[in-house]
N, C-alpha and C positions, 0 to 999 in steps of 0.2 A: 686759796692763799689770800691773805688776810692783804691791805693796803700797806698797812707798814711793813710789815715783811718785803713785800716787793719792792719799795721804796730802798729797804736794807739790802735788798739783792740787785737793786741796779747800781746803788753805791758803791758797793763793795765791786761789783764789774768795772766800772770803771776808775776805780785806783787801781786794780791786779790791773787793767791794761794799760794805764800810766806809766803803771810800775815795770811792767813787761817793755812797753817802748823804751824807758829809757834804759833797762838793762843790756837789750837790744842794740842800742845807740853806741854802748861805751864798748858794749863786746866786738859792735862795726868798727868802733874810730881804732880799738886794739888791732885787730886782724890788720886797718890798712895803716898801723904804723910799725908792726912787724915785717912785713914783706917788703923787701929791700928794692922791688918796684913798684910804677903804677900800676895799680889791678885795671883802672879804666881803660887805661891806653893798651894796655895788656888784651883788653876782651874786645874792646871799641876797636881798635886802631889795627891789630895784630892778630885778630880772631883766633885767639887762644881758647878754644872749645876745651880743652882739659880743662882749663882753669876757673872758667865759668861752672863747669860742674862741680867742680871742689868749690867757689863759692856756694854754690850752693845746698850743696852737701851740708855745711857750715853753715848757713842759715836755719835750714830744717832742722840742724844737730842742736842748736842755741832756742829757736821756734819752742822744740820738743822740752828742750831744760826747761826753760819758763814756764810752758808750761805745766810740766808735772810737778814744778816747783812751787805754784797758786795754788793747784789741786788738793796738793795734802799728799 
């Protein structure tokens, strides 16, 4: 692999993962202005173990968009 090319593949890495953070970011601020409670006080305070797994369910479901969304 040539110099520039690799120069082009590290570039191009990090805008998809800019671009992934903030997809990421707006898909979090939606999810916690949907839910008509707090999710924090919900997992922290009230150890809602269901609800921790659908978050995270819900990260990994968003994680996997992104990415096969940069992929092609």
């Amino acid at each position: 692999m040539q110099w520039d090319q690799m120069g082009r593949a590290i570039v191009a890495a990090m805008l998809f993962s800019a671009a992934g953070i903030v997809v990421f970011g707006i898909a979090w601020w939606i999810i916690c202005k949907v839910t008509p409670f707090s999710i924090r006080k919900e997992i922290e305070e009230d150890h809602n173990t269901a609800l921790a797994i659908m978050i995270g369910a819900v990260i990994i479901g968003i994680g996997m968009i992104i990415s096969a969304a940069m992929h092609g």
